[in-house]
C-alpha positions in Angstrom: 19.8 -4.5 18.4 16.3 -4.7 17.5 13.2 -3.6 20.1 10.1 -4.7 20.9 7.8 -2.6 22.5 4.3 -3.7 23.8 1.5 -1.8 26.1 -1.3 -2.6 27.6 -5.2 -1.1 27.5 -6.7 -0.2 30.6 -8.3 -3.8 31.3 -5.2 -5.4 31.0 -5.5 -6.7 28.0 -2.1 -6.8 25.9 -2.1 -3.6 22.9 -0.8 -5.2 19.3 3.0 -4.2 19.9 5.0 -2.1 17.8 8.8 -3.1 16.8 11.6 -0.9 16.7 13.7 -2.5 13.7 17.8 -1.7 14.2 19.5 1.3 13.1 20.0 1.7 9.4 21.7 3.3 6.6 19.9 4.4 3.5 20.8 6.9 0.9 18.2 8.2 -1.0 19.7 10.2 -3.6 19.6 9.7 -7.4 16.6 6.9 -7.1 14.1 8.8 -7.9 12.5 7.3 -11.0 9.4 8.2 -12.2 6.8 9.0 -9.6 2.5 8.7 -9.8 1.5 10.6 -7.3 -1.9 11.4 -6.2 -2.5 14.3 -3.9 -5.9 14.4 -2.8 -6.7 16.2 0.9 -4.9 17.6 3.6 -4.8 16.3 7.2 -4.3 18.6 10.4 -1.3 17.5 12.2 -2.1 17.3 15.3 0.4 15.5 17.7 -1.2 13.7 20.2 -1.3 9.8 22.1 -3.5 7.7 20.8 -3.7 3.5 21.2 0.0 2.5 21.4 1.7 5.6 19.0 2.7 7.6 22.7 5.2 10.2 22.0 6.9 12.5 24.8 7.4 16.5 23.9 11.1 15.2 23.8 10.1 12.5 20.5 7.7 15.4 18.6 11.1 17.5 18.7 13.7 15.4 18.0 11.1 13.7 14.8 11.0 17.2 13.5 14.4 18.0 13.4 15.0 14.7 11.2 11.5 15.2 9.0 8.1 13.9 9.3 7.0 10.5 10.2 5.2 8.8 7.3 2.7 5.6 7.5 3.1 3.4 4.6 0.2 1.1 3.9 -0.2 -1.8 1.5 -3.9 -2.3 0.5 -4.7 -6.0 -1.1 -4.7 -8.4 1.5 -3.6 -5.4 4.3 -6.0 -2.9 4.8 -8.8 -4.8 2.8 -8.0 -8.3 3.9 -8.7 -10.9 1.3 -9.2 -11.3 -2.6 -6.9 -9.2 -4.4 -9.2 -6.0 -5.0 -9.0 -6.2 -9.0 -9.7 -10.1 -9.1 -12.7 -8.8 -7.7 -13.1 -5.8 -10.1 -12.4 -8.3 -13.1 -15.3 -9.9 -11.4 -17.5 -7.1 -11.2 -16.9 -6.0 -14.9 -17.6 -9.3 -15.9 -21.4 -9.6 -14.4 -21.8 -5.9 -16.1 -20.5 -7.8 -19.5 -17.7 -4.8 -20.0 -15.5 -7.9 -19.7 -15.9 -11.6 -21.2 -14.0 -14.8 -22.5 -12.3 -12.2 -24.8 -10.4 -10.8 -22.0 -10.0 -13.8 -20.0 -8.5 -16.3 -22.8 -6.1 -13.3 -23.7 -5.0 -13.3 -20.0 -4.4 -16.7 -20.1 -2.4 -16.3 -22.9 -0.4 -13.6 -21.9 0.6 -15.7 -18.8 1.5 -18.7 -20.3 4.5 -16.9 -23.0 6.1 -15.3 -20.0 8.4 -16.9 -18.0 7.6 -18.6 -15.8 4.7 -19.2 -17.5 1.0 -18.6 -15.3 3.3 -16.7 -12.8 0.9 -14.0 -11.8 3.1 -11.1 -12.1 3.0 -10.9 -15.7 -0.3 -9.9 -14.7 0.4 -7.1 -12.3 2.7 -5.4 -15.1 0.5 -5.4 -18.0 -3.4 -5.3 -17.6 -4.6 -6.9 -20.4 -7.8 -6.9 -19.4 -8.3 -3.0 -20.1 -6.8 -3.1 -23.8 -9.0 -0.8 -25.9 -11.0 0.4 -22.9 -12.3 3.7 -22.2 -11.0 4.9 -19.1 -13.9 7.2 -18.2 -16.0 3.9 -18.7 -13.6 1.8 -16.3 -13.5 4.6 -14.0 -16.7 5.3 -13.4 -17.4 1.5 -12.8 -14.5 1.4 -10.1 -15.9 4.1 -8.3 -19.6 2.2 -8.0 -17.3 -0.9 -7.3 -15.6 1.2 -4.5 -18.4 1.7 -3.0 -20.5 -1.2 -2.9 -17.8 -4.3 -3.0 -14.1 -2.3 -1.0 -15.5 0.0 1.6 -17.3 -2.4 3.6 -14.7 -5.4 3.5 -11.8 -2.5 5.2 -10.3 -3.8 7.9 -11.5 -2.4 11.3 -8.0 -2.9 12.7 -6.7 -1.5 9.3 -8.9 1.7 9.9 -8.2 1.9 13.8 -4.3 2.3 12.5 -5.0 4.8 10.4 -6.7 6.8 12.7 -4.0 6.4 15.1 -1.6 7.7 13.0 -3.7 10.8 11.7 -4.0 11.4 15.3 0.3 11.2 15.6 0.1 13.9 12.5 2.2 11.2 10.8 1.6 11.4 6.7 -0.5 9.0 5.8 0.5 7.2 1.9 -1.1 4.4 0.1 1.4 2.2 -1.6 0.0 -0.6 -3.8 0.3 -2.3 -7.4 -3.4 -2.4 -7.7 -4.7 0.0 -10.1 -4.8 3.7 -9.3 -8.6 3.8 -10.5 -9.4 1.3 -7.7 -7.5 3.1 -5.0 -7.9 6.4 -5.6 -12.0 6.2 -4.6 -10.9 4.3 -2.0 -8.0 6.9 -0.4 -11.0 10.2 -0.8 -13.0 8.0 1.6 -9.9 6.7 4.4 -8.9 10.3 3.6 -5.2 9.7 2.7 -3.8 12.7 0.8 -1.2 10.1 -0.6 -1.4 7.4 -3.3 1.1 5.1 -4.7 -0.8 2.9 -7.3 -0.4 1.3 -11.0 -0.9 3.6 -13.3 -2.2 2.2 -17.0 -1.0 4.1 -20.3 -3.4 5.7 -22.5 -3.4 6.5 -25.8 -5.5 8.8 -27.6 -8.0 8.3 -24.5 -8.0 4.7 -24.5 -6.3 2.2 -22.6 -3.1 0.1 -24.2 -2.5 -2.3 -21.5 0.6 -1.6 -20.8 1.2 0.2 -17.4 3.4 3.6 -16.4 6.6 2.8 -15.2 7.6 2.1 -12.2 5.1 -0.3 -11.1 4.7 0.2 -7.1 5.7 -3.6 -6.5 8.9 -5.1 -4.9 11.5 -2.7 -5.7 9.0 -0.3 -7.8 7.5 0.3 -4.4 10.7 0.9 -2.8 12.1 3.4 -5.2 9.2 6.0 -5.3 9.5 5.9 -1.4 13.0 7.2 -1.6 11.8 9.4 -4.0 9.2 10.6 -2.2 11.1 10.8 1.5 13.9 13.0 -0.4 11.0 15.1 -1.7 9.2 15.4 1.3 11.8 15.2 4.3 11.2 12.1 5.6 12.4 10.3 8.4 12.0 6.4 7.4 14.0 5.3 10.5 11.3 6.7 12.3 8.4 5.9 9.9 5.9 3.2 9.8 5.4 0.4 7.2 2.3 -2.3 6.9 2.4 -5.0 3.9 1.6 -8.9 3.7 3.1 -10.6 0.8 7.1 -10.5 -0.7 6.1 -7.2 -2.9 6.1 -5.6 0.8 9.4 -6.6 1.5 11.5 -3.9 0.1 9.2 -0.8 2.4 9.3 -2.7 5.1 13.0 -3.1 5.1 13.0 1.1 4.7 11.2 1.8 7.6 12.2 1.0 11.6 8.8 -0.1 12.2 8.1 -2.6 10.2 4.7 -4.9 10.7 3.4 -8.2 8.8 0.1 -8.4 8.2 -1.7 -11.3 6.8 1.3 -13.0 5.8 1.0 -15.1 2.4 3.4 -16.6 0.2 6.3 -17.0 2.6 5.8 -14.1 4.2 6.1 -15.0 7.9 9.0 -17.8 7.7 10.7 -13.8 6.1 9.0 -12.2 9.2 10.4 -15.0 11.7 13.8 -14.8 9.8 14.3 -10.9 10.3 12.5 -10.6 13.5 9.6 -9.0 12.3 6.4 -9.0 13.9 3.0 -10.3 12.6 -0.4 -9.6 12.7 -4.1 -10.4 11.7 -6.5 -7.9 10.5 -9.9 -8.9 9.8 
């Protein structure tokens, strides 16, 4: 039976609530692919209430026993609401001419011999865009593009969730098929010690194109989580998970609290369908 539990502020005013999904069954063993995983800081854990995440002594105890609570967060379209982040970047790159028609009319064409043709995840697994670029080049421009075009567009609610987690000493991981160069800047400053992201193949330091397997979308994103919560001791029945589109679908169906956010592309009939909630952050 699934649970939904909401609370109120001290005005009265309704808290977003959090859902408890149903019990589950999940075996972790012998998916653990290959894993890119960025370890940047460490958080204190400190257990403590804070907004709606209100744990007794009784909860702390019993989370130990079964392994840590984790917070899974998408980022396009979740924590930075909006225009996928490397549209953007493509964007950015473009006004700096490190990009042109040269990259674009290549795109196109690697979109339209796939099928279906102009389906955009052709895109996600191969970044054509990059072929023949120097990474230090593209990463140096993604950190200045961090800064000036990502930080500021963050969700407030995004950030407020974070917080509220760090607060729950609940591990904090970035999970996303944007590029790790992108999110990596990005994690230092939300100070998340853990990154999921795309990672793109060099050769003889320059980029190919192609993209490290597994890509963390869909199932990709689902199998380095198992991999990760059998690493790490996990508890995903008692974890958290945030996402927006279908690529979501497969952490939020890990975790037994599950939340929607931004729905596109279907997204909330799924929500509606499973019982899911949904949110807006701006």
């Amino acid at each position: 039976m699934h649970a939904l539990h909401a609370s109120r502020t001290t005005n009265g005013s309704p808290k977003e609530a959090y859902y408890r999904s149903g019990p589950k069954s999940l075996s972790i063993n012998g998916r653990s692919g290959r894993i890119w995983r960025v370890i940047l800081t460490g958080s204190p854990n400190v257990v403590q209430s804070h907004h709606s995440l209100i744990f007794t002594l009784d909860d702390v105890v019993e989370r130990r026993a079964q392994g840590s609570v984790a917070a899974l967060f998408d980022v396009d379209n979740t924590l930075l609401p909006g225009e996928a982040s490397e549209v953007r970047f493509f964007r950015f790159l473009w006004r700096r001419g490190l990009v042109g028609w040269g990259e674009l009319s290549r795109s196109v064409a690697w979109l339209a011999r796939h099928v279906p043709p102009f389906s955009l995840h052709s895109l996600r697994e191969r970044k054509v865009y990059l072929t023949g670029k120097c990474p230090a080049d593209i990463e140096s421009y993604a950190r200045d593009f961090c800064q000036a075009e990502m930080i500021g567009k963050l969700s407030a609610q995004g950030r407020a969730r974070l917080d509220a987690h760090r607060q729950a000493g609940h591990q904090l991981i970035l999970v996303t098929g944007a590029p790790d160069f992108l999110i990596v800047p990005l994690a230092e400053f939300l100070d998340v010690p853990t990154v999921f992201a795309a990672k793109p193949e060099q050769r003889d330091s320059i980029y190919t194109g192609a993209l490290i397997p597994p890509l963390p979308y869909g199932r990709g994103k689902c199998e380095l989580i198992l991999a990760h919560a059998q690493g790490m001791r996990l508890d995903l029945a008692g974890s958290y998970a945030y996402g927006d589109s279908p690529g979501d679908r497969d952490i939020l169906e890990l975790v037994g609290y599950p939340l929607v956010v931004n729905p596109i592309r279907g997204m909330a009939r799924t929500a509606q369908r499973l019982g899911w909630p949904i949110t807006t952050w701006e």
